[in-house]
N, C-alpha and C positions, 0 to 999 in steps of 0.2 A: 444529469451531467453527461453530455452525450461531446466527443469529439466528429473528423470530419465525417461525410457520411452514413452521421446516425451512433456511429461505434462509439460503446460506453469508451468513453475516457480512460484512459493507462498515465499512473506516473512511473517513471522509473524510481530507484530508491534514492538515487540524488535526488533528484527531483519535490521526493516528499520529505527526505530528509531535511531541506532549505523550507518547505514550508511548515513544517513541526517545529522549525528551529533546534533541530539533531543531527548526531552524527548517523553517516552511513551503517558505522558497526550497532551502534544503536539500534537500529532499527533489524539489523541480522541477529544480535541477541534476542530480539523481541520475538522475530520469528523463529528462533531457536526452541524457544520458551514455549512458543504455542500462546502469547500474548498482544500479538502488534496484530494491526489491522488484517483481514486476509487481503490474500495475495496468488497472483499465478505464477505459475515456474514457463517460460515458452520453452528452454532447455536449460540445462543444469546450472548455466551462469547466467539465464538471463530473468528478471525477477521483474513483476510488473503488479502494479496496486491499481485497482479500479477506484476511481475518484469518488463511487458511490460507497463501495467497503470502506473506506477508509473515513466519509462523513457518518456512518453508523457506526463504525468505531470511536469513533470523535465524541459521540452523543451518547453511547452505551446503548445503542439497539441492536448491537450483537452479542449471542451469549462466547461465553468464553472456553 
């Protein structure tokens, strides 16, 4: 799952959140937890999920 360019794909956390069908905060608990998908930080408020972390989270083919 590669966007333009080649470069693995990024959601933002709207973004994944409309497709998990969740909330924003949802998903900030989870990363809180040390439970939701990985994820990058670019800077401190900007939070981005690789489309391929986020299908092995999906499947359980990350440990936790």
């Amino acid at each position: 799952m590669t966007g333009p360019g080649n470069r693995p794909k990024m959601l933002t956390p709207g973004e994944l959140a409309a497709q998990l069908g969740v909330d924003v905060r949802t998903l900030k608990r989870l990363r809180d937890e040390g439970r939701g998908p990985a994820y990058i930080t670019l800077t401190p408020r900007t939070i981005r999920y690789l489309s391929s972390e986020v299908a092995d989270w999906l499947t359980g083919d990350t440990a936790d």
